[in-house]
FIDRENLUM-121331 format. One record per atom (N, C-alpha, C): residue number from 1; x, y, z. Coordinates in steps of 0.1 Angstrom, whole numbers, m for minus. Each point is the difference from the previous one (the first is absolute). Example, Ala and Ser with C-alpha at 12.3 -4.5 7.8 and 13.67 -1.06 7.14 Angstrom:
BEGIN
+-----+-------+-------+-------+
: seq :     x :     y :     z :
+-----+-------+-------+-------+
:   1 :   132 :   m57 :    78 :
:   1 :    m9 :    12 :     0 :
:   1 :     9 :    12 :     0 :
:   2 :    m4 :    11 :    m7 :
:   2 :     9 :    11 :     0 :
:   2 :    m8 :    11 :     8 :
+-----+-------+-------+-------+
END
This chain:
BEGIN
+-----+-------+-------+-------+
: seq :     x :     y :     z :
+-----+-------+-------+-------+
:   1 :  1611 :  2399 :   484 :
:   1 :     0 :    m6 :   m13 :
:   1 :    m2 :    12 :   m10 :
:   2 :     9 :     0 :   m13 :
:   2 :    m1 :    11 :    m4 :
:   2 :    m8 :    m3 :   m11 :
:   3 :    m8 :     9 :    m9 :
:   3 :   m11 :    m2 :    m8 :
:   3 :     3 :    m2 :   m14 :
:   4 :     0 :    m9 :    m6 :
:   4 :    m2 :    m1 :   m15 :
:   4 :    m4 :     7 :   m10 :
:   5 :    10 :     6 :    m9 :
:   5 :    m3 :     4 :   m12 :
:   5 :    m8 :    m8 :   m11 :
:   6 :    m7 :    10 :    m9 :
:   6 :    m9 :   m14 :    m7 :
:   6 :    10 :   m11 :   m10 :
:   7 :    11 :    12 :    m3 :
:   7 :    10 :     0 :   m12 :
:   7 :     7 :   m13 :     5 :
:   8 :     3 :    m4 :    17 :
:   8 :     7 :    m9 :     9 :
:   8 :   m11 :   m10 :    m6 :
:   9 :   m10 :    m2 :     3 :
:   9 :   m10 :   m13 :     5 :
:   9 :     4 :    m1 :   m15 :
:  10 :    m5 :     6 :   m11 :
:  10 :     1 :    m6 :   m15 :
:  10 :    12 :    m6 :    m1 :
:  11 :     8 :     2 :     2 :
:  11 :    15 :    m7 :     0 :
:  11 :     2 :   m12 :     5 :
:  12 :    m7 :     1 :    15 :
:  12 :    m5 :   m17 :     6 :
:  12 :    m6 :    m6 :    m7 :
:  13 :    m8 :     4 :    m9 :
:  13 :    m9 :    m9 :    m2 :
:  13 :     6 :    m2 :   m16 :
:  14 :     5 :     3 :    m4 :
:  14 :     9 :    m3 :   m17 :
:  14 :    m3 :   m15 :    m4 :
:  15 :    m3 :    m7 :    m8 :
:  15 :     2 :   m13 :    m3 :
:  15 :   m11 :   m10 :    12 :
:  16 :    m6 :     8 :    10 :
:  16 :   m16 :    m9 :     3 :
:  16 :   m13 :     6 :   m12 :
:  17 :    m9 :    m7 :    10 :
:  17 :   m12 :     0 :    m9 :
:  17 :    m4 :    16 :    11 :
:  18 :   m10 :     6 :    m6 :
:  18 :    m3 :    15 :     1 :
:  18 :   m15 :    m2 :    m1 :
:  19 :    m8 :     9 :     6 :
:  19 :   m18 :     3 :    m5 :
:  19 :     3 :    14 :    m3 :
:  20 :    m2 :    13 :   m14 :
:  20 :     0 :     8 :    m2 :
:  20 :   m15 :     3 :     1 :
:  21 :    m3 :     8 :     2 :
:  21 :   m19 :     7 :    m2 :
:  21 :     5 :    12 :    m7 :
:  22 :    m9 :     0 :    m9 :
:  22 :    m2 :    13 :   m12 :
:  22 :    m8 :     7 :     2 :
:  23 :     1 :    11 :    m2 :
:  23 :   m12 :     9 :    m2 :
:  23 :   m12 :    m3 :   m11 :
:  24 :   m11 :    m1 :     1 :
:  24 :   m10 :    m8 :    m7 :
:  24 :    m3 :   m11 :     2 :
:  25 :     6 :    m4 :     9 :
:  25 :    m6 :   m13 :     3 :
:  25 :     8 :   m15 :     1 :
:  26 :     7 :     2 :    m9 :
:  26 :     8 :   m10 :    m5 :
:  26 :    14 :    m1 :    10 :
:  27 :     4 :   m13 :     0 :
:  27 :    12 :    m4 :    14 :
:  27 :     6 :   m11 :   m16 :
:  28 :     7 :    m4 :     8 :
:  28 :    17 :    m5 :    m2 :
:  28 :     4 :    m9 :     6 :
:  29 :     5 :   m12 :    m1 :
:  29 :     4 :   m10 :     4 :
:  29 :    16 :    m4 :    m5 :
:  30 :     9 :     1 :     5 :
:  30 :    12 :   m11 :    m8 :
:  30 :    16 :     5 :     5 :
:  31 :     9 :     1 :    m6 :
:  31 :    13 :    m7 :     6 :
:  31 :     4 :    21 :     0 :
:  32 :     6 :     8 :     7 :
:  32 :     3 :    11 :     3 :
:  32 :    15 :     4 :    m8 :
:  33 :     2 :    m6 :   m13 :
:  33 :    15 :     3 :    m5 :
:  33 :     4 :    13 :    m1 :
:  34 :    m3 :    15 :     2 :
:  34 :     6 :    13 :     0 :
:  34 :    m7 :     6 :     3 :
:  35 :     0 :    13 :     0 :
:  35 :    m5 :    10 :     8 :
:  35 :    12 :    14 :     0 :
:  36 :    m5 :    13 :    m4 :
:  36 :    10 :    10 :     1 :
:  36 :    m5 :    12 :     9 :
:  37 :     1 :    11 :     1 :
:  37 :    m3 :     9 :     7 :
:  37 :   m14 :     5 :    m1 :
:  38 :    m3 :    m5 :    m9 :
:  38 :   m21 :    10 :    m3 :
:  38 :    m6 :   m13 :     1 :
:  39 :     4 :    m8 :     8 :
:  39 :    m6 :   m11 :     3 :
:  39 :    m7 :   m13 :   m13 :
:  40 :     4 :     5 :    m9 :
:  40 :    m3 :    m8 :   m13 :
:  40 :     8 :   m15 :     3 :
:  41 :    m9 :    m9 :     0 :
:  41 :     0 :   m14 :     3 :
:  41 :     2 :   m11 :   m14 :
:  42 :    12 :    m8 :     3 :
:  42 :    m3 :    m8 :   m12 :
:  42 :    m2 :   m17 :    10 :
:  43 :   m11 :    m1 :    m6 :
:  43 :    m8 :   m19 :     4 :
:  43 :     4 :   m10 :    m9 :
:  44 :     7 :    m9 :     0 :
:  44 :    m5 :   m14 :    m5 :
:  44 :    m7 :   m11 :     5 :
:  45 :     1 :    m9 :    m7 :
:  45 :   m16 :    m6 :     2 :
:  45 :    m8 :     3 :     7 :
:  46 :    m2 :     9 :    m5 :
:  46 :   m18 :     8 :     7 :
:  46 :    m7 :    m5 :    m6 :
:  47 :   m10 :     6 :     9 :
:  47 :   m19 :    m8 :     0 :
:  47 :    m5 :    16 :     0 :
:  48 :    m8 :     1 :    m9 :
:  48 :    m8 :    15 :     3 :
:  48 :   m15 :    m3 :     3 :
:  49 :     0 :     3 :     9 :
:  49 :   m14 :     0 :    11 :
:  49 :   m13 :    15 :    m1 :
:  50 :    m5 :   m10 :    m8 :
:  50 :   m13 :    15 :    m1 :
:  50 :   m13 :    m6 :     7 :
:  51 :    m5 :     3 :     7 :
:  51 :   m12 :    m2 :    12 :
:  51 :     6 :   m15 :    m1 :
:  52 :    m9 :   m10 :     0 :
:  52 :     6 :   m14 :     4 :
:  52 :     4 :    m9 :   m13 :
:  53 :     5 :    11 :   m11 :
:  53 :     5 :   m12 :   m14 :
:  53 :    13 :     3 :     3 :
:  54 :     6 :   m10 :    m1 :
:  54 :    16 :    m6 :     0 :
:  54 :     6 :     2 :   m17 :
:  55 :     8 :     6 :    m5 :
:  55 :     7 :    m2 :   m10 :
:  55 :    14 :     1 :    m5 :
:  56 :     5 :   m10 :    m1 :
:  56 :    14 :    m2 :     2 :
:  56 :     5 :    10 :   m13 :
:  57 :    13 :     4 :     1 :
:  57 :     7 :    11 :    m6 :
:  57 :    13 :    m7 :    m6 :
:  58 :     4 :    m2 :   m12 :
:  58 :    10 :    m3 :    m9 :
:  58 :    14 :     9 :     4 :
:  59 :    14 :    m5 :     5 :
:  59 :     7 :    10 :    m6 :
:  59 :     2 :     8 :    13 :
:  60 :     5 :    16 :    m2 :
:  60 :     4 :     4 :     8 :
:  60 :   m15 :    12 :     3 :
:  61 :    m1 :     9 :    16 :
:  61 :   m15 :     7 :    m1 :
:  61 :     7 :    12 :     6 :
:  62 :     0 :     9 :   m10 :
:  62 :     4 :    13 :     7 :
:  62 :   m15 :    10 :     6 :
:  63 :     2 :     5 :    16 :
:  63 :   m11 :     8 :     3 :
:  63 :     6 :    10 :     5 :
:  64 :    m7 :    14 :    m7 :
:  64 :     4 :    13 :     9 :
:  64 :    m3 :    m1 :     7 :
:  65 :     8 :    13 :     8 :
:  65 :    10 :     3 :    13 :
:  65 :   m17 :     8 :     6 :
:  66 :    m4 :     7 :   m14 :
:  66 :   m12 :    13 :     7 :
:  66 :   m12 :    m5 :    m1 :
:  67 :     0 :   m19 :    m4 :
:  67 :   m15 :    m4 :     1 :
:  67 :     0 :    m7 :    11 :
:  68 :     8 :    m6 :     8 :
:  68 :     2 :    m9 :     9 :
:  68 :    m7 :     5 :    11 :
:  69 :   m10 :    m5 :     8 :
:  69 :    m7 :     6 :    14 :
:  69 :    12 :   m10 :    12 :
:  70 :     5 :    m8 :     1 :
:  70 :     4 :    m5 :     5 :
:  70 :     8 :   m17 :    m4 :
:  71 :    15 :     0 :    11 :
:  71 :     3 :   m16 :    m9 :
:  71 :     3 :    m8 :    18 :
:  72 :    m3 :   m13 :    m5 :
:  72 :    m1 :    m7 :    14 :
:  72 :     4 :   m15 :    m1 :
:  73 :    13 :     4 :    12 :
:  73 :    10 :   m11 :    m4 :
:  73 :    m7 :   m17 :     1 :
+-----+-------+-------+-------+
END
């Protein structure tokens, strides 16, 4: 089985729901609509998750590519 690019999995996962984790603390909840080469993520209806407060996000959520610790399909 040959191994997945990260650039691959983000493409699978296009239009599901995503968990991003941010550097600082802060994660990401919501629908995976783009993504380009510096990993810069755009979410809809996201939820932004800081320790255990829930806060839903209006609109479209753009996150850099160079704060992202990690995205999980």
């Amino acid at each position: 089985m040959m191994a997945m690019k990260p650039l691959d999995l983000l493409q699978q996962s296009l239009h599901k729901r995503v968990l991003v984790e941010m550097k600082g603390g802060r994660s990401y909840r919501g629908v995976l609509d783009a993504f380009d080469q510096h990993l810069n993520v755009v979410l809809s209806s996201a939820e932004e998750v800081v320790e255990e407060t829930v806060t839903p996000r209006t609109g479209l959520t753009l996150l850099r590519g160079d704060s992202i610790v990690y995205i999980s399909p």
